[in-house]
VMD Tcl script that draws the C-alpha trace (Angstrom):
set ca {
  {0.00 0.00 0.00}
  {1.32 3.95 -0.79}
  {2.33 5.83 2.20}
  {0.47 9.03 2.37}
  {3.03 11.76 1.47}
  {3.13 14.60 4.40}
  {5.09 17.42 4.16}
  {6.25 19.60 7.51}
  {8.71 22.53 7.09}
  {10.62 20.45 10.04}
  {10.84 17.35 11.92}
  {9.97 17.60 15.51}
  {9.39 14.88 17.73}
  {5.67 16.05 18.62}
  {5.10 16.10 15.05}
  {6.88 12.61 14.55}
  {4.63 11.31 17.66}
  {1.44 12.51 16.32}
  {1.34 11.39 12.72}
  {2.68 7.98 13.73}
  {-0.69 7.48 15.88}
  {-3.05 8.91 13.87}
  {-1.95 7.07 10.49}
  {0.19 3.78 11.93}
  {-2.15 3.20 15.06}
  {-5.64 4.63 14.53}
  {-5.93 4.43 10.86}
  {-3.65 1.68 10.00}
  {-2.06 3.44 6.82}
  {1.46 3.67 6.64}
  {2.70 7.09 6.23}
  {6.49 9.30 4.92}
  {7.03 12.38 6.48}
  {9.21 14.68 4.40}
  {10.38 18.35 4.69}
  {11.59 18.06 0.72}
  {9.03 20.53 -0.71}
  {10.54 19.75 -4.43}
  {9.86 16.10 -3.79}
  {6.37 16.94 -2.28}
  {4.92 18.42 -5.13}
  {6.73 16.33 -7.62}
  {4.92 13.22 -5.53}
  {1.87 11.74 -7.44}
  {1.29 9.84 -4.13}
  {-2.00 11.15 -1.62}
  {-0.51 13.97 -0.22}
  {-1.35 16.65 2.10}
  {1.19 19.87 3.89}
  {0.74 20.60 7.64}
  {2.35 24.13 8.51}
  {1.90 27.66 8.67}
  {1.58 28.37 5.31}
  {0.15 26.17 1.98}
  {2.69 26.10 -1.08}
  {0.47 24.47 -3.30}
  {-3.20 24.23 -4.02}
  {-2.60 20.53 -2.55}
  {-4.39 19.30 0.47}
  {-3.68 21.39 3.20}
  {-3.68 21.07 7.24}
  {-2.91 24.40 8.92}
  {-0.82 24.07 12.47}
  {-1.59 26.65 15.41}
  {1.90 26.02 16.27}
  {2.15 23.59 18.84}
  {4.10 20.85 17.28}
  {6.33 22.97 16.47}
  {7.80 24.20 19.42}
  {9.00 22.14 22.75}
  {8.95 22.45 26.68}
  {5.71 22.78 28.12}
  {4.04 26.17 28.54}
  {0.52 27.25 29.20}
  {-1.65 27.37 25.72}
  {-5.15 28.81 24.59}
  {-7.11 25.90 23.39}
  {-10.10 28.10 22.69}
  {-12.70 25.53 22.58}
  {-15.15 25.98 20.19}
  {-18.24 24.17 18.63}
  {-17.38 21.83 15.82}
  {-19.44 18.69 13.92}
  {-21.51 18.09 16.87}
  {-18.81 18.02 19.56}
  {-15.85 20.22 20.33}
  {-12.73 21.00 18.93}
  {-9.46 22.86 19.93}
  {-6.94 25.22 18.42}
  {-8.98 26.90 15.23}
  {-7.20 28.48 12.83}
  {-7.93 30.68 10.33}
  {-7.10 30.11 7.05}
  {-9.64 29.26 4.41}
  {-7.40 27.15 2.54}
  {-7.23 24.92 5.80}
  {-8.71 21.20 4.91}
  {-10.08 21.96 8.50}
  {-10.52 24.82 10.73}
  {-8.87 24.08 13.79}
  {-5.15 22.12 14.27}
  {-6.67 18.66 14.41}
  {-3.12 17.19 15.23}
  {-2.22 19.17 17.95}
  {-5.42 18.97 19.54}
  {-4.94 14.59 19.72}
  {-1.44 15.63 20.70}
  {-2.61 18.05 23.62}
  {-5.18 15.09 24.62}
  {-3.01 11.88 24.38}
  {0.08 13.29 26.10}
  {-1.76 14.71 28.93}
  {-0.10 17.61 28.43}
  {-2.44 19.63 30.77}
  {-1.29 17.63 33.32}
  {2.28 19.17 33.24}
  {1.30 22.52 34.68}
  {0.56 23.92 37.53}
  {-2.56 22.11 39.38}
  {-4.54 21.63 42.34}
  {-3.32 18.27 43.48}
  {-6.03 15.71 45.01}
  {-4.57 14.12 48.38}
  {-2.54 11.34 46.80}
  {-0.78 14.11 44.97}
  {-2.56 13.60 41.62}
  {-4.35 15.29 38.36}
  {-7.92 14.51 39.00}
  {-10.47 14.14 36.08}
  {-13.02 16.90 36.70}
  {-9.85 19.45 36.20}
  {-9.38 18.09 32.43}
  {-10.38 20.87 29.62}
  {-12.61 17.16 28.54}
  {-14.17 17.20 31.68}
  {-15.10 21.32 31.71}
  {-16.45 20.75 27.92}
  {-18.35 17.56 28.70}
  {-16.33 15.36 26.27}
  {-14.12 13.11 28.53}
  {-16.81 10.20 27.88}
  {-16.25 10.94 24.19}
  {-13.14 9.30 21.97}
  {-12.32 12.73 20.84}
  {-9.09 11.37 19.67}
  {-10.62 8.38 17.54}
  {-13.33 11.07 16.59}
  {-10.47 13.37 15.23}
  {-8.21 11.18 13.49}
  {-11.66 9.85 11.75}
  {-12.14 13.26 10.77}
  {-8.56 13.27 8.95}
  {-9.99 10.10 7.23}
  {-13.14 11.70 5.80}
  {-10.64 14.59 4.40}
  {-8.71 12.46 2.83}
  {-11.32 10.33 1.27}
  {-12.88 13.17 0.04}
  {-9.63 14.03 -1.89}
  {-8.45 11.16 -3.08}
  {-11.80 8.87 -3.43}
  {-9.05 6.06 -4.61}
  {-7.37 5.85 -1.09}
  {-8.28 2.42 0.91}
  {-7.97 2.43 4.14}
  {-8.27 -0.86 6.08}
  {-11.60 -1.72 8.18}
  {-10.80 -1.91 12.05}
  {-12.94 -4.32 13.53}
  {-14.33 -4.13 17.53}
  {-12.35 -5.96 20.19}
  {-13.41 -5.88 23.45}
  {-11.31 -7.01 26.67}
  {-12.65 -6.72 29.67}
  {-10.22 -5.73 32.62}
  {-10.23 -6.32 36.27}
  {-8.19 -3.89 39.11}
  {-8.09 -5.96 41.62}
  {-7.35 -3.93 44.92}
  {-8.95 -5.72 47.38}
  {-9.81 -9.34 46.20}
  {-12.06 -9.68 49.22}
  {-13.93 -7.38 51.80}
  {-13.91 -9.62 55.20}
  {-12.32 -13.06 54.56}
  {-8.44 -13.68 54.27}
  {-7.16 -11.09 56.05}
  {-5.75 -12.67 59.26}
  {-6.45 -12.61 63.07}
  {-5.33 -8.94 63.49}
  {-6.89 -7.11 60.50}
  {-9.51 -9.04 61.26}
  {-10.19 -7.60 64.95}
  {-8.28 -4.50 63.45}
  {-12.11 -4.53 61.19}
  {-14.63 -5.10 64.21}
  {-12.91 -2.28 66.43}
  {-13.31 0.16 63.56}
  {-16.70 -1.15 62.67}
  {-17.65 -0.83 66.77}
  {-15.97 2.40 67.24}
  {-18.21 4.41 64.40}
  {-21.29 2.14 65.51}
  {-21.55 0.03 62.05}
  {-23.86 -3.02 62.90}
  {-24.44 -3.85 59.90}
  {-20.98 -4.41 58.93}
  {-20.59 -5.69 62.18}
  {-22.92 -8.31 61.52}
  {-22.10 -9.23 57.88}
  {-18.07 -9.44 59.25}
  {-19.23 -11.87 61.17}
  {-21.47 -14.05 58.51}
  {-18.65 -14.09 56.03}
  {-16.10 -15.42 58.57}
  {-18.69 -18.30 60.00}
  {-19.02 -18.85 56.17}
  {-22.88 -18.40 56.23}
  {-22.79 -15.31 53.72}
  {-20.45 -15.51 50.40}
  {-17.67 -12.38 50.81}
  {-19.38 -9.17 49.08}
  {-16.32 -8.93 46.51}
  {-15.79 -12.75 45.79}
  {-17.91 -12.37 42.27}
  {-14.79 -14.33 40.22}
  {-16.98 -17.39 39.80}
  {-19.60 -14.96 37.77}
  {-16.68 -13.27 35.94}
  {-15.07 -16.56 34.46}
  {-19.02 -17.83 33.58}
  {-19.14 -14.35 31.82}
  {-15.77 -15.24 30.40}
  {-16.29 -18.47 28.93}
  {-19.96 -17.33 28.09}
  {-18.43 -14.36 26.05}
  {-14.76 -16.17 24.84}
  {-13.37 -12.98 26.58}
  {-9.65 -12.85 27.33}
  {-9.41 -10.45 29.98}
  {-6.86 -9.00 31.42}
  {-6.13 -8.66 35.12}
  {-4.16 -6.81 37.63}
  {-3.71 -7.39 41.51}
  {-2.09 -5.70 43.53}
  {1.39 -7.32 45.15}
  {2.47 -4.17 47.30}
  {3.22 -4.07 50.60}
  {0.54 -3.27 53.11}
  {0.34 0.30 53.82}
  {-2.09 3.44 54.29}
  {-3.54 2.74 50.94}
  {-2.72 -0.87 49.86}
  {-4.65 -3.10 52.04}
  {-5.15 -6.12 49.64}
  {-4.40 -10.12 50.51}
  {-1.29 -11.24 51.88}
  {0.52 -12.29 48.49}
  {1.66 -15.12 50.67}
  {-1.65 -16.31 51.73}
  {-2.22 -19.89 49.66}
  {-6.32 -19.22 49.13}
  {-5.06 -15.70 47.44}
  {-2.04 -17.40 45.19}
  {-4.77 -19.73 44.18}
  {-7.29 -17.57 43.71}
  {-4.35 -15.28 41.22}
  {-3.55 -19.19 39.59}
}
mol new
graphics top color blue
foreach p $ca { graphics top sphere $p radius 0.5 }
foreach p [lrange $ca 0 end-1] q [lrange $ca 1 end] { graphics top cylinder $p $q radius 0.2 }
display resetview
């Protein structure tokens, strides 16, 4: 299959990164970046320039500037309304194939690059969700990415109606974070006791009460549902994919002893 032809004034690594995932990963076309303009418009292969400026009446991608440059700064996104969702970094060019920088947007998104600045940690020390420009525009349920590079797609199907590019086909695998691989049971003698006092000293009955039913083995452990995950499994043919936690115990690890033999079974 021809690459598409893509022509950048210069090489940077953002701009290297970006195409990569939108054409290798997302659309599954291979791609050559160039910044030979001679060989660019000599090129009979599907072509478009990404830049400041057009040189040709060829397809053309205008860049706000972000790929350009490096180190991490504070940017106006300027969200704006776009195809039924939102888009970031218009630019204004009419010759533009679209009118904001669709590549630096998926680059602003996929490297988390709000999450270099300055922000109001969360207690563990960490970017929460709700301070994402996704979250503040209602989008962070949305694959804005997959939306975007699909957007590229139409563009370039619309100029070159002879350009295949490869059906993807749904995959689904299911994963499991296993923190905690159960609420009461396993947990020794002391956590145990450790669970009642805590229980007793902020006057939890009820937890109390279904401690004690899980440990005299007259109610199944709340978070023991693997039996109805591997009948969804082999219902399904799902491979999933899952991940326990082995650290030590601490303020906020509190899973199984990795040592105890029902919990190395239960990770067999």
């Amino acid at each position: 299959m021809d690459p598409i032809l893509i022509y950048a004034p210069v090489k940077t690594g953002r701009i290297r990164y970006v195409f990569r995932l939108v054409f290798e990963d997302i659309l599954k076309v291979p791609h050559k970046l160039t910044t030979d303009l001679e060989e660019f418009l000599s090129s009979d292969l599907p072509k478009f320039m990404y830049g400041d400026e057009a040189h040709s009446d060829d397809l053309f991608f205008k860049s706000s500037g972000l790929l350009f440059t490096r180190g991490i700064e504070r940017v106006d996104l300027d969200p704006f309304d776009f195809d039924g969702s939102k888009a970031f970094f218009p630019v204004y060019a009419e010759n533009s194939a679209l009118p904001f920088d669709v590549f630096a947007s998926i680059f602003y998104l996929v490297s988390r690059y709000e999450e270099y600045l300055p922000f109001v940690k969360d207690m563990h020390g960490r970017f929460t969700a709700h301070l994402s420009i996704s979250a503040k525009l209602h989008i962070l349920n949305k694959p804005m990415v997959n939306i975007w590079a699909l957007k590229v797609k139409e563009v370039l199907e619309l100029k070159y109606p002879s350009l295949v590019f490869p059906k993807r086909l749904y995959k689904f695998v299911p994963t499991y974070d296993i923190d905690s691989a159960y609420a009461y049971s396993q947990k020794g003698l002391v956590r145990s006791v450790g669970g009642y006092l805590l229980s007793l000293r902020d006057l939890q009955w009820s937890d109390i009460a279904q401690r004690t039913r899980v440990l005299l083995g007259r109610e199944k452990d709340s978070f023991n549902t693997f039996d109805l995950q591997i009948q969804y499994q082999k219902e399904y043919k799902l491979k999933p994919v899952y991940f326990f936690l082995f650290a030590h115990y601490g303020q906020y690890d509190k899973n199984i002893n990795i040592r105890n033999s029902r919990f190395r079974f239960l990770v067999k």
